[in-house]
C-alpha positions as CSV (number, residue, x, y, z in Angstrom):
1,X,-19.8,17.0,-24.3
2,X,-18.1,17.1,-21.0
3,X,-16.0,19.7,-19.4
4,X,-13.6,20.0,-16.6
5,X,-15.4,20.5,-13.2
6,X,-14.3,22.2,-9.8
7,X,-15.0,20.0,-7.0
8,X,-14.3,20.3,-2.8
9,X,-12.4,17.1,-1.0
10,X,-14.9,16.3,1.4
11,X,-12.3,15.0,3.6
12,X,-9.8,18.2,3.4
13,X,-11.3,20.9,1.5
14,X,-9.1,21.5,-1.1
15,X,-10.7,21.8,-5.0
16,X,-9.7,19.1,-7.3
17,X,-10.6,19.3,-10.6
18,X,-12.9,16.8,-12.3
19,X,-11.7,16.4,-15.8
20,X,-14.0,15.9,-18.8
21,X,-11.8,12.7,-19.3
22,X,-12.5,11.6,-15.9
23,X,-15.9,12.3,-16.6
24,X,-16.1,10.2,-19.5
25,X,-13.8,7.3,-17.9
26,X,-16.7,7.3,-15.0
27,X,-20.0,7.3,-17.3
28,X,-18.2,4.5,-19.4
29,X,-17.7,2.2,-16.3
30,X,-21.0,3.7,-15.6
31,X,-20.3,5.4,-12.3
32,X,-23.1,7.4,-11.7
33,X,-21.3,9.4,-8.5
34,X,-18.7,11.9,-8.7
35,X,-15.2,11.5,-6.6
36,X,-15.9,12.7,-3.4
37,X,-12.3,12.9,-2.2
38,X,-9.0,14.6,-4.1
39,X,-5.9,12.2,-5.4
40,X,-4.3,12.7,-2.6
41,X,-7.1,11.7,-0.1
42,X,-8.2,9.3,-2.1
43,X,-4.9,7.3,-2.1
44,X,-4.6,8.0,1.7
45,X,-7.4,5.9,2.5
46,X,-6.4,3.3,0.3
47,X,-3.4,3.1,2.3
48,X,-4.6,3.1,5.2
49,X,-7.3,-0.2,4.5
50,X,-3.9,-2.4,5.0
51,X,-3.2,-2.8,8.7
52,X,0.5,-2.7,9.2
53,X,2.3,-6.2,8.8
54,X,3.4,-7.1,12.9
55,X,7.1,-8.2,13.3
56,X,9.1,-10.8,15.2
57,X,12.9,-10.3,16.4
58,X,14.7,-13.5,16.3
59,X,18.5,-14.6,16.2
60,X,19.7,-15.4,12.7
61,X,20.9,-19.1,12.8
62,X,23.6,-18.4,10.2
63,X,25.8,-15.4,11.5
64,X,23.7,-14.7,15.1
65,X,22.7,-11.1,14.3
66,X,19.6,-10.0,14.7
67,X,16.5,-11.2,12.3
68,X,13.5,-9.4,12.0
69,X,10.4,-11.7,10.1
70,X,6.5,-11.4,9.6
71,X,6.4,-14.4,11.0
72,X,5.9,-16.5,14.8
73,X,9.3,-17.9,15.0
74,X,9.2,-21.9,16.5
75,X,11.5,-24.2,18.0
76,X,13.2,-26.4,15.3
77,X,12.5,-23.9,12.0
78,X,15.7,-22.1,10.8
79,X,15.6,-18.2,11.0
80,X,17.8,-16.1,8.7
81,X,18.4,-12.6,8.4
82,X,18.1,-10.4,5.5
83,X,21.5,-11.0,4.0
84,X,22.1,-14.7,5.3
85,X,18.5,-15.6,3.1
86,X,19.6,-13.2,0.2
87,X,22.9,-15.4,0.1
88,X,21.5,-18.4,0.8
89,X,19.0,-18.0,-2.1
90,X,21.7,-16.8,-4.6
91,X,24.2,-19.8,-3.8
92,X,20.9,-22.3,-4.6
């Protein structure tokens, strides 16, 4: 019933083939559009929707190296590095 199709990335012009399994994954979700954009595109722009996670540099209150969190450090709040919180977590 359905058979593989050649399509163009509209984003960089490389053919992709359709398959007829894609084909029948899409009509049984009931997609009626066909991918406009390769794997490869299409997972690059999926990437790109998360905006990339800002950073704080701190001084680890365990051993004083340096701590880098996703996080505002404040006054009074503990701030661990990566290995101080891995072994703090294992010895609790």
């Amino acid at each position: 019933m359905y058979e593989d199709k050649t399509l163009v990335c509209k984003d960089c012009g490389a053919e992709f083939v359709f398959t007829a399994g894609e084909q029948e994954f899409f009509a049984e979700r009931g997609f009626v559009n066909e991918p406009k954009r390769c794997k490869a595109c299409r997972d690059a722009k999926r990437g790109n929707t998360r905006p990339e996670r800002e950073m704080f540099t701190a001084i680890c209150d365990s051993c004083g190296g340096e701590a880098r969190v996703p996080f505002q450090p404040r006054e009074g709040r503990p701030i661990y590095c990566s290995a101080c919180y891995a072994k703090m977590k294992e010895e609790a």
